[in-house]
N, C-alpha and C positions, 0 to 999 in steps of 0.2 A: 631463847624461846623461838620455836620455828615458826615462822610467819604460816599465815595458812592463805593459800591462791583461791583468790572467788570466782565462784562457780561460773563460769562462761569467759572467766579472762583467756584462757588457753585461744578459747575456738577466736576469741575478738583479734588476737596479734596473727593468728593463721589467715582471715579476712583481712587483716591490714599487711599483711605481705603480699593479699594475693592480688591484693589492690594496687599496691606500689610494683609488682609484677606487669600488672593491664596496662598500668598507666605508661611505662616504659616502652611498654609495645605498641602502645596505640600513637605515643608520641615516634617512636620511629617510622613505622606505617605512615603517618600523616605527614611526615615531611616534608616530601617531594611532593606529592600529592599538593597539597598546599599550594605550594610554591608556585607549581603547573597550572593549574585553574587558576589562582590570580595570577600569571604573567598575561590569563587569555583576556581580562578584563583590562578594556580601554581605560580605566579611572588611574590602574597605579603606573602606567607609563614602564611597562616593564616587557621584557622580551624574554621568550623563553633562554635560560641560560645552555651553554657547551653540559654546566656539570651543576652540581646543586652546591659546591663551595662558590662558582661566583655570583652566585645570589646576593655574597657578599657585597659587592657592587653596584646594589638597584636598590630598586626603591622597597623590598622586603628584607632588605639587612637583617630588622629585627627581630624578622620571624623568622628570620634561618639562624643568627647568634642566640636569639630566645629561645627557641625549643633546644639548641645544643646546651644553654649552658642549665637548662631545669632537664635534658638526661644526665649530663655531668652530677647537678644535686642527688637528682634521685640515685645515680648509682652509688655515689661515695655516700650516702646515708642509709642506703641499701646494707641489710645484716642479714647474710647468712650463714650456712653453717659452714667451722673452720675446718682443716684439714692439712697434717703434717705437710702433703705434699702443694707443692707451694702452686701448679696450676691446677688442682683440683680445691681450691683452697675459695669459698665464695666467698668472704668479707676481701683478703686481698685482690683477686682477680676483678671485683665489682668497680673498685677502689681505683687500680688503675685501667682501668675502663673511662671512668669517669675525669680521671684526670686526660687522658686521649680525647676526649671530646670536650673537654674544656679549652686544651690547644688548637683544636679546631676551630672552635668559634674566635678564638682572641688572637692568633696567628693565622692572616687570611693569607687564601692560595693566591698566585702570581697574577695580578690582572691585565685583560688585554695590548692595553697603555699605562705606560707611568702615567699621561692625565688622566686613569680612568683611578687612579691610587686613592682611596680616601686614608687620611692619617691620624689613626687613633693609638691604637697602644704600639706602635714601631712607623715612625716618621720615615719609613725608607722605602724605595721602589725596587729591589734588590732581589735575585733570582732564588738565593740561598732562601730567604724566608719563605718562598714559596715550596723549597725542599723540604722544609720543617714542618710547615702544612702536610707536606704529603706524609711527611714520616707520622704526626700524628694520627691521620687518616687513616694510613695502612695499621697505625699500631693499634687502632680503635676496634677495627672489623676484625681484625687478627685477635685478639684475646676476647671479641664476640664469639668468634667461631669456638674459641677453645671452651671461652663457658657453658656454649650448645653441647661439644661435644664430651668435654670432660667433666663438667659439672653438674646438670642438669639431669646426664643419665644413671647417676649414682642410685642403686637400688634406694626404691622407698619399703616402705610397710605393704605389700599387695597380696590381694587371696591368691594362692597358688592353686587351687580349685579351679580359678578361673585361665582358661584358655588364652595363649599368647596371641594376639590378632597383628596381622601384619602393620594396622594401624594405630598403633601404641604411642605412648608419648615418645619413647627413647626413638623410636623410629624416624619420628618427626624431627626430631631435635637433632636425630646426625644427618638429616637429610638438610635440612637449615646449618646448618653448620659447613658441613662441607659444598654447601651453596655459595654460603660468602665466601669461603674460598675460591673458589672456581670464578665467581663475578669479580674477583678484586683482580685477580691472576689476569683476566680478558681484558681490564679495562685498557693497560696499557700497548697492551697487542693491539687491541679496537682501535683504537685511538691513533697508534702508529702506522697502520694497515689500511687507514681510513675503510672500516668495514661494513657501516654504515652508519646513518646521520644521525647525532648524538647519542653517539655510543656509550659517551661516559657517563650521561645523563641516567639513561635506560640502565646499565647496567647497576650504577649506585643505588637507585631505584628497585631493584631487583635485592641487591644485599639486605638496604633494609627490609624490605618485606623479611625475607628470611631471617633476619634478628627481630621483627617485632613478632611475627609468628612466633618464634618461637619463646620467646617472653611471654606473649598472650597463652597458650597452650600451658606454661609451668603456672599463670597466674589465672587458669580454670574458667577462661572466659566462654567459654563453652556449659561450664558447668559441670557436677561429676555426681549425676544422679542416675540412676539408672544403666540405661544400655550406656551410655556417653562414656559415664564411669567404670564400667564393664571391659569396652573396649579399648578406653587410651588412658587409663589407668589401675587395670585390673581391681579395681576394688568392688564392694560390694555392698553398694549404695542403691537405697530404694527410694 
């Protein structure tokens, strides 16, 4: 017997995607952001950090391993749609996404001092782990950008009555995409170049905006009524 779907279940899992969408983005967005304004309060005894991994090492530990490892949940619980080809593919691409910033937060980057070492899940003060960090970093932002670029822009259902606007969702999304490229690429130039002062900072800062945008935009935080919906997602919503 075919089960029969009650009436409004469809639209309610399209609102809980678009919600675990927002939240994604808003959790990357806030970050740094975060971090920044309470390093400027005299209560938590913190100083603005070089990069937003050694946040690791202050007194907001928590808020920088806490919000990586609830994007890590969100992404690996994240379901979307599959796809033979394996980086157009949203359930796996989410998937290790999430496990990249899982090793982020439980493999910290190389701190100033071995005194400044706190020793939780790897008792060691050792350059290689701070390699591993960064391999997960880079691996993080790298299949971000792919999902902006390769995922995200896959045709949906849109009136083709309606006019292509230069400011469309897919636009956005390879403009964020090939953003975090471009900021992961400078960090280590910045950095080596000394080009100017917390460069790494800024510029991380920078990627994620560009991953939470573009998160926030697939997950309609804008809204898609009207003109909204007209121009960054052709549809034809009143």
């Amino acid at each position: 017997m075919k089960k029969e779907i009650e009436p409004g279940t469809f639209r309610n899992e399209i609102a809980t995607f678009r919600r675990i969408r927002k939240t994604i983005g808003w959790l990357g967005i806030g970050l740094p952001f975060t971090l920044v304004i309470l390093s400027l309060i005299p209560f938590f005894h913190t100083a603005i950090q070089q990069s937003i991994s050694h946040y690791y090492y202050t007194n907001l530990r928590e808020i920088f391993t806490g919000t990586l490892c609830a994007v890590s949940l969100f992404l690996m619980r994240y379901k979307g749609v599959n796809n033979p080809v394996f980086w157009k593919n949203d359930n796996k691409m989410t998937n290790l996404a999430g496990i990249m910033a899982l090793g982020i937060a439980l493999i910290p980057t190389n701190p100033y001092t071995c005194s400044d070492k706190i020793y939780t899940l790897i008792p060691y003060c050792e350059n290689f782990i701070g390699y591993i960090h960064y391999f997960f970093a880079a691996g993080f932002f790298l299949i971000l950008a792919i999902i902006s670029l390769a995922i995200f822009t896959i045709g949906q259902n849109q009136d083709p009555d309606i006019k292509v606007q230069w400011l469309n969702e897919n636009n956005i999304y390879r403009i964020c995409g090939y953003g975090i490229i471009l900021f992961i690429i400078l960090i280590p130039i910045c950095d080596h170049l000394h080009l100017f002062r917390s460069s790494t900072l800024i510029l991380e800062t920078l990627a994620l905006i560009a991953f939470g945008t573009s998160w926030l935009i697939k997950g309609r935080v804008l809204g898609d009524k009207g003109r909204i919906g007209r121009v960054l997602y052709r549809e034809q919503n009143r």
